[in-house]
C-alpha positions in Angstrom: 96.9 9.5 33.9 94.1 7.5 35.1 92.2 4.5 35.3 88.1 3.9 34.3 85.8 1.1 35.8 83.1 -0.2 34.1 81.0 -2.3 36.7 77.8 -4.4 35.5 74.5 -5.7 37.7 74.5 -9.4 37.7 70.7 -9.2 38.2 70.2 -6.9 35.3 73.3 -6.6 32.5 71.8 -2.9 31.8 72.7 -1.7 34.7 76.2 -0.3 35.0 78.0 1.6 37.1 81.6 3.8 35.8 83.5 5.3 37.5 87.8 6.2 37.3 90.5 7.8 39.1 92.5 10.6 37.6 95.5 11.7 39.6 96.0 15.3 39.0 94.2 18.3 40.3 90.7 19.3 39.2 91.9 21.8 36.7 93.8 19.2 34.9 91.2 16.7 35.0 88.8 19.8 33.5 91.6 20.5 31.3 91.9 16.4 30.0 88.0 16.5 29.4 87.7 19.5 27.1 91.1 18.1 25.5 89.8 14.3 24.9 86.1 15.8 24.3 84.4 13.9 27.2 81.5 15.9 26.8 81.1 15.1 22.7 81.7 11.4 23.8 79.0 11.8 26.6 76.3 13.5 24.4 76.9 10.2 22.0 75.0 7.9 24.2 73.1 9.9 25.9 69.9 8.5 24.7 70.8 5.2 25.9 71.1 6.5 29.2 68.3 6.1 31.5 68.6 7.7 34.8 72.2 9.1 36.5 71.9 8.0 40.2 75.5 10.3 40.7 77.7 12.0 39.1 80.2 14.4 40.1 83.6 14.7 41.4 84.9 12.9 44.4 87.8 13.2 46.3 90.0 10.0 47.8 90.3 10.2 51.9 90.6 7.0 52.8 92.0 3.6 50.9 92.2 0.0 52.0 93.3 -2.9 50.9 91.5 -6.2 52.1 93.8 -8.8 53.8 92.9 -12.3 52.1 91.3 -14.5 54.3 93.0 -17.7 56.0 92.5 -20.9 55.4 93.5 -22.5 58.7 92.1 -22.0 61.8 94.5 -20.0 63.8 95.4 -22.8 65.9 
């Protein structure tokens, strides 16, 4: 019902940042959590956690997609 990202500092392979989209409303993404037990898998590796620079839940108001660059010069 979603989709997780798992992104990785080239400067420091410890550093990562996750993040996913769920597409549903906020009661069903609570309602996945408790179902799936995010917060038992979360408390699992806690102690190799750091520091949290965010975390919360954020909503989609704007989406683009890049157009790929051209090789030629327009001439």
């Amino acid at each position: 019902m979603g989709s997780l990202h798992m992104l990785r500092a080239l400067a420091d392979e410890n550093e990562v940042v996750t993040f996913g989209f769920f597409d549903g409303t906020l009661e069903e993404l609570e309602r996945s959590q408790d179902e799936e037990g995010y917060q038992s898998r979360r408390d699992q590796i806690d102690s190799l956690v750091e520091s949290v620079l965010a975390n919360g839940v954020y909503e989609v108001v704007d989406s683009r997609v890049a157009e790929a660059a051209s090789s030629s010069s327009g001439g």
